[in-house]
VOGU-3710 file (C-alpha; in Angstrom, 3 decimals, decimal comma):
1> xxxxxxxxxx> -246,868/71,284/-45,439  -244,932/69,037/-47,740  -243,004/70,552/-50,797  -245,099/70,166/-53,902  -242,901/68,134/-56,568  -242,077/69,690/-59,899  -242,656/67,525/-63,219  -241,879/68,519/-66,695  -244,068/67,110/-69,527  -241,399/65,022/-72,082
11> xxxxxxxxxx> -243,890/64,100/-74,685  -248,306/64,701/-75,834  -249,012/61,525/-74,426  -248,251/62,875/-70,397  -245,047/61,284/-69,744  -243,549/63,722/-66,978  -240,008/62,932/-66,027  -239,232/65,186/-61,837  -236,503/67,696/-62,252  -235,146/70,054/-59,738
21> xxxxxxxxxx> -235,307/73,421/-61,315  -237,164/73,839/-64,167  -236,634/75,679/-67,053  -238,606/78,875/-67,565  -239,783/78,704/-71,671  -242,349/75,544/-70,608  -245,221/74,789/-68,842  -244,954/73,195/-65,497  -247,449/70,611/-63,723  -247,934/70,302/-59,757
31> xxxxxxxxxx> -248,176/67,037/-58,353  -250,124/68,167/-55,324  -250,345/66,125/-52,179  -254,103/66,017/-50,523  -253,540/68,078/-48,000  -252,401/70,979/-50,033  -255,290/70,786/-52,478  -257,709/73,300/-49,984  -255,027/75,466/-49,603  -254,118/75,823/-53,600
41> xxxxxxxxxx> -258,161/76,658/-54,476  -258,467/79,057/-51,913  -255,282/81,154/-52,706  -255,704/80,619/-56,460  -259,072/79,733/-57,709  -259,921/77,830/-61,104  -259,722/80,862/-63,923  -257,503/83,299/-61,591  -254,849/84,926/-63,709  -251,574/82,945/-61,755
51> xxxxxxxxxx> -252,865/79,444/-62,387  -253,375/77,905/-66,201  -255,401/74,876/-65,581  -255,242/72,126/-68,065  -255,831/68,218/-68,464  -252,165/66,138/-69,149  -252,770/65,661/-72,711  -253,596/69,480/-73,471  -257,108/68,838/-73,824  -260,040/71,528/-72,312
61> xxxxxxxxxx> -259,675/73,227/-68,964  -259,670/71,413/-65,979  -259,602/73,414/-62,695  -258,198/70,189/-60,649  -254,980/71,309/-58,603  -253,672/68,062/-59,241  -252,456/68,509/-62,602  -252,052/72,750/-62,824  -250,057/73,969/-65,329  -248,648/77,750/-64,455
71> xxxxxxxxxx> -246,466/80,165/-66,592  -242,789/81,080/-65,123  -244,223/84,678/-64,086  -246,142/82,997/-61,149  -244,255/79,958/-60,682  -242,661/80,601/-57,641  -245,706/82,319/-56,195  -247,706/79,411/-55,794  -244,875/77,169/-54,673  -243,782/79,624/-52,363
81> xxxxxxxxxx> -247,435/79,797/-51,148  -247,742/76,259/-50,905  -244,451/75,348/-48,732  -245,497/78,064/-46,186  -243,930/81,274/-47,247  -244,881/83,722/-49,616  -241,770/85,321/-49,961  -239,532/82,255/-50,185  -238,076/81,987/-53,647  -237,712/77,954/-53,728
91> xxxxxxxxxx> -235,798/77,674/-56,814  -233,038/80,693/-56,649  -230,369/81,817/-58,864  -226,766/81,344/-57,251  -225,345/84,335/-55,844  -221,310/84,953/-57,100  -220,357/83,801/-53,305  -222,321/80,333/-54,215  -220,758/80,203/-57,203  -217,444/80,817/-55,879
101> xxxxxxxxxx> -218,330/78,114/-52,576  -219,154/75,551/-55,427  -215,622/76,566/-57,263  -213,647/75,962/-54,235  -215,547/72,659/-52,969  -214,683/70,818/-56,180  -211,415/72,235/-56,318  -211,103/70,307/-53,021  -211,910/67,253/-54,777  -210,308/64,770/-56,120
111> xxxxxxxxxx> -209,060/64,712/-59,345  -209,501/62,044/-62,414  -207,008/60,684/-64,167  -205,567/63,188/-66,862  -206,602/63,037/-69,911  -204,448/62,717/-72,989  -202,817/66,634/-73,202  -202,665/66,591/-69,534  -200,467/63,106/-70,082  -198,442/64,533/-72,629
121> xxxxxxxxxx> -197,993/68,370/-71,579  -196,185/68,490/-67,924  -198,405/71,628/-65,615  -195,692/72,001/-63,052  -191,664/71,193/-62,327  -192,370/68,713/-59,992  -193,907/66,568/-62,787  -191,694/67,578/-65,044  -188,793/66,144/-62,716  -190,834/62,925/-62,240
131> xxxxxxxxxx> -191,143/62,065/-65,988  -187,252/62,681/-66,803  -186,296/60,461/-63,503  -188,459/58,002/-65,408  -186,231/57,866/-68,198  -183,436/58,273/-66,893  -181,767/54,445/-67,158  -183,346/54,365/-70,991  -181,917/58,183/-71,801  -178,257/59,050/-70,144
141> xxxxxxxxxx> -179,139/62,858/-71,006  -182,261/63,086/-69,131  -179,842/62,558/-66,226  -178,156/65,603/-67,470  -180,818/68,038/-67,902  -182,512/66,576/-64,484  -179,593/67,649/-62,799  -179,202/71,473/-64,303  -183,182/71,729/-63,612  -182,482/70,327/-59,895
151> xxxxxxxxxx> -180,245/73,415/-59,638  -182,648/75,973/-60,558  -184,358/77,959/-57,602  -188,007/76,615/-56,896  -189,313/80,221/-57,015  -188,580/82,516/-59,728  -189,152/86,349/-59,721  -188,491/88,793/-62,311  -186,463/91,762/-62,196  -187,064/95,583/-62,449
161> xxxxxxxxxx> -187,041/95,146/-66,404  -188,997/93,767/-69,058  -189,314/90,336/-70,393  -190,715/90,070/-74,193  -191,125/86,437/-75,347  -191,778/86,230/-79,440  -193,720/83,572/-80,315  -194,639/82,076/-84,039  -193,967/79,113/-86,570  -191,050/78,818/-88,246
171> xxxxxxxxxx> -189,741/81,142/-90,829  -192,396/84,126/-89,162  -189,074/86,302/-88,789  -188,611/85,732/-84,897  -184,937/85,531/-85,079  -184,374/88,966/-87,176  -186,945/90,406/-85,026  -185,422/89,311/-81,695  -182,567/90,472/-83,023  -183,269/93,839/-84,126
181> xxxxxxxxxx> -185,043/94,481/-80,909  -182,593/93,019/-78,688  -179,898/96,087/-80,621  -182,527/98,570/-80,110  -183,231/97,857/-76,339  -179,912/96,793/-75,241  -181,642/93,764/-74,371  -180,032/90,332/-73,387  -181,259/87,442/-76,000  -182,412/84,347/-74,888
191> xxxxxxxxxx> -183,603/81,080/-76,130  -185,547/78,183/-75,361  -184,359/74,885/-75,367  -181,688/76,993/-73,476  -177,828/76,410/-74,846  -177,076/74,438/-71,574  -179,273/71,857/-72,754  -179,962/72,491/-76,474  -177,387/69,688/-77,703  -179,294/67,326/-76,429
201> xxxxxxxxxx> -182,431/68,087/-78,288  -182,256/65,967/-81,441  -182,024/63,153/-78,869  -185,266/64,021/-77,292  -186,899/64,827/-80,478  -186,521/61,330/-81,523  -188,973/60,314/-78,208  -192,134/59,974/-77,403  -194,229/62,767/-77,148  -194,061/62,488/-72,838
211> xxxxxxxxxx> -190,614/62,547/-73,046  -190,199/65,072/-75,563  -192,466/67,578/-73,967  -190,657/66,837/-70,690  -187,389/68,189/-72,266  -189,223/70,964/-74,016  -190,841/72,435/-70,344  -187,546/71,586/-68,518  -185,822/73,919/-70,519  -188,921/76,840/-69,904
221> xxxxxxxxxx> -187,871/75,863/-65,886  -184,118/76,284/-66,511  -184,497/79,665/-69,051  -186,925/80,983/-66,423  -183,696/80,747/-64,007  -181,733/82,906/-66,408  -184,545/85,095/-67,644  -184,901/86,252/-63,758  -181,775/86,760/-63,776  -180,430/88,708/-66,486
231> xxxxxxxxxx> -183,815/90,820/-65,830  -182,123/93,030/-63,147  -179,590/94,091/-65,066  -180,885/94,962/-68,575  -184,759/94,196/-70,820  -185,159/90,503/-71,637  -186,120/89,105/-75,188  -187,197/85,926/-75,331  -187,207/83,463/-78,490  -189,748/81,236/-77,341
241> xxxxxxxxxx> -191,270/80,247/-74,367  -193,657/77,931/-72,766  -196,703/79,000/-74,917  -194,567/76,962/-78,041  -194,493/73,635/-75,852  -198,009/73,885/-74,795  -198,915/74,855/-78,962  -197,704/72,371/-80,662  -198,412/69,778/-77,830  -201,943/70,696/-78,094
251> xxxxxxxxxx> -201,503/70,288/-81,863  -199,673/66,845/-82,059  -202,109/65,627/-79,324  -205,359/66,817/-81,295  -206,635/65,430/-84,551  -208,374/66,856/-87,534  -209,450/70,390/-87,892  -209,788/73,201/-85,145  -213,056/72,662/-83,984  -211,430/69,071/-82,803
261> xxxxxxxxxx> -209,197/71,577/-80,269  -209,752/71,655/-76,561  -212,491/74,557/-75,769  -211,712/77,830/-74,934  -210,652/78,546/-71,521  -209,557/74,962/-70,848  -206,910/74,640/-68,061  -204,292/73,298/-71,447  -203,895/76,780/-72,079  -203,071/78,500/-68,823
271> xxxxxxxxxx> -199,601/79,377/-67,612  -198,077/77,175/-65,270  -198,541/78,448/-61,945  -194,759/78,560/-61,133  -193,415/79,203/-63,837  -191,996/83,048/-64,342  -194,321/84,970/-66,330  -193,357/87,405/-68,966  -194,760/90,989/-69,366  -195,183/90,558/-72,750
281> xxxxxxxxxx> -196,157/87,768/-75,350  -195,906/88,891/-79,561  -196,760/86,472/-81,924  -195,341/86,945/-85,372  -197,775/85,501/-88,193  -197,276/85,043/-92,007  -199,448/83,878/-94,657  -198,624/80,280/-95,429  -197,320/81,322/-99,161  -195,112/83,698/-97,418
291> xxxxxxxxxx> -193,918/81,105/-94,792  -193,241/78,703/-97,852  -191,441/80,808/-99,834  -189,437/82,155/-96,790  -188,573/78,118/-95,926  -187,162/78,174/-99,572  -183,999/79,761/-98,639  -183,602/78,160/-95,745  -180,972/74,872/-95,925  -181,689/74,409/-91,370
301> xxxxxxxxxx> -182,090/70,806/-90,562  -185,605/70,433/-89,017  -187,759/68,697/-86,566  -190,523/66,233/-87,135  -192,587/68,890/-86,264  -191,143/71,595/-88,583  -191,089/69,078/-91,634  -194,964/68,202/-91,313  -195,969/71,433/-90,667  -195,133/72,164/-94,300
311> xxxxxxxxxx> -196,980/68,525/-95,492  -199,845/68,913/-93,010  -201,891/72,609/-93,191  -204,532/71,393/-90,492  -201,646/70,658/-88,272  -200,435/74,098/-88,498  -203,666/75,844/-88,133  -203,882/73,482/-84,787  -201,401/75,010/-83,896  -202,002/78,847/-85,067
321> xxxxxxxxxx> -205,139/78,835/-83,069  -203,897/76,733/-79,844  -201,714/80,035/-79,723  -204,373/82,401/-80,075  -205,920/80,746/-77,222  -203,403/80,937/-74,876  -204,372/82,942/-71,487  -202,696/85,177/-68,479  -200,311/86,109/-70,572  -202,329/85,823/-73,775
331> xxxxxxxxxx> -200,771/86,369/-77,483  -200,686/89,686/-78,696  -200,846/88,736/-82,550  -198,412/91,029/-85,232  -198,366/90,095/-88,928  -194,778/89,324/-89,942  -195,535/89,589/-93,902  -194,875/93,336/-94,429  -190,868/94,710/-94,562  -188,570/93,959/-91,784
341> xxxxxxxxxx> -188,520/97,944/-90,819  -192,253/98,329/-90,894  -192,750/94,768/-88,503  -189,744/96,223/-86,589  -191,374/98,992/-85,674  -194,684/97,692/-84,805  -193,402/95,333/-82,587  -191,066/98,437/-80,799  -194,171/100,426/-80,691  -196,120/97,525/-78,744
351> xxxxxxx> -193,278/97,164/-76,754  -193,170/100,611/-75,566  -197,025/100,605/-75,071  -196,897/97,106/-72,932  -193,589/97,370/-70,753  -193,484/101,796/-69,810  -190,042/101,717/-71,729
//
């Protein structure tokens, strides 16, 4: 017996557009072919509680099975009836394993071209290699970091000890922090841009966002090299990581106010898949009067970056929340505004809590 066709009513005046699975808050209407019209009044008779019968434009009852209008509680009754089984459920929820079929089938496909962020924010070393070869002839030092990155082990893997990377703005207290903790801990400090390359970074600051990014996420590849190392001897702090490139690329890359940011969950804020993953992330936070105040004092020459983050607020909430969305490892957020003992020893305490130490 054919398969009755499903139409959805679009306005009052009839107009009925075919759709595959309809929703279940409407009325539906059964275009039934002839041969199925004997079988429909016999299993579900004008006035029987399954079947609403109605004319197209809403009007008084009409019993004829070619336009029958049903609620979702007997929907797939009758159309299960009608195809030849009355246990068939023709329209059915996907199970997880579909789900997860459907996952890996367009995973399998091919890709579009990236988008903007994608463009601008490198996902793995190989691309990040391919955008500093590109620049090479322009940029003598791209030459120089491509060749301390070319020495770096394709796979990195942690030690026995911890790795704590402290995230945050500028003037948030990272570097009394890291420093504190790295006394407490016996820890070994590290930075990114690393030192081996960090000479080089007014150079690259002074480039185009591709560019600069590039240099930003080869020097996550090359301080993951010395983070897995110095992790089997002693705990690791970490004064930023690769959740500050992907920030504030997200940030330069996105206009107006946060609701203007990629969508939760979007593949801009997952860790790279080989890049070495810490155990923990802290992100140190400060209210902006306290962050302008603390900036006061401070006579540091800054980046583009740093200098419109105090002109631009919406830039720096872009960047706030690109943080705060930031998955596997997410941001475990501290305020930085209270003394330097009391945020000392709330980070310490989440420390201890995170890493067994």
């Amino acid at each position: 017996m054919p398969f009755p066709r499903v139409y959805r009513r679009s306005s009052e005046r009839g107009d009925r557009k075919q759709i595959k699975k309809p929703s279940v808050s409407i009325f539906f209407s059964l275009s039934l072919p002839p041969q199925a019209r004997p079988a429909c009044k016999e299993r579900f008779p004008a006035g029987s509680a399954p079947v609403i019968h109605r004319t197209r434009r809403g009007g008084a009852e009409n019993p004829s099975p070619r336009d029958t209008a049903l609620s979702f509680p007997h929907r797939h009754e009758l159309v299960s009836f009608l195809a030849g089984s009355a246990t068939a459920r023709p329209f059915p929820r996907p199970t997880p394993v579909r789900q997860r079929q459907r996952a890996a089938m367009l995973r399998g496909c091919t890709a579009g071209p990236p988008g903007p962020l994608r463009r601008a924010l490198p996902a793995a070393a190989p691309a990040v290699r391919l955008r500093l070869r590109e620049c090479v002839v322009r940029i003598p030092e791209a030459g120089a970091v491509l060749d301390i990155l070319e020495k770096c082990p394709e796979s990195q893997r942690k030690g026995e000890f911890p790795v704590v990377v402290f995230e945050g703005l500028d003037a948030t207290g990272k570097t009394t922090v890291t420093q504190s903790v790295k006394d407490a801990l016996g820890a070994v400090l590290l930075r990114s841009p690393p030192a081996c390359i960090s000479q080089w970074r007014t150079i690259f600051d002074e480039e185009p966002t591709p560019i600069r990014r590039a240099f930003y996420a080869a020097g996550n590849y090359i301080l993951a090299s010395e983070i897995a190392k110095a992790s089997t001897q002693a705990p690791v702090i970490v004064d930023r990581y690769w959740h500050s490139t992907a920030a504030y690329t997200i940030a330069t890359e996105t206009d107006g106010n946060i609701q203007n940011l990629p969508p939760d969950h979007d593949a801009v804020y997952k860790w790279p898949e080989d890049l070495l993953k810490p155990d923990l992330v802290l992100l140190l936070t400060v209210s902006p009067e306290e962050r302008a105040r603390r900036l006061e004092g401070r006579g540091l020459e800054r980046t583009k970056e740093e200098a419109e983050l105090e002109a631009n607020s919406l830039f720096r909430q872009r960047i706030e929340e690109s943080y705060r969305r930031m998955v596997n490892p997410a941001c475990q957020e501290v305020d930085a505004s209270p003394s330097k003992e009391e945020v000392f020893k709330t980070v310490l305490q989440l420390i201890k809590k995170h890493c067994a130490l």
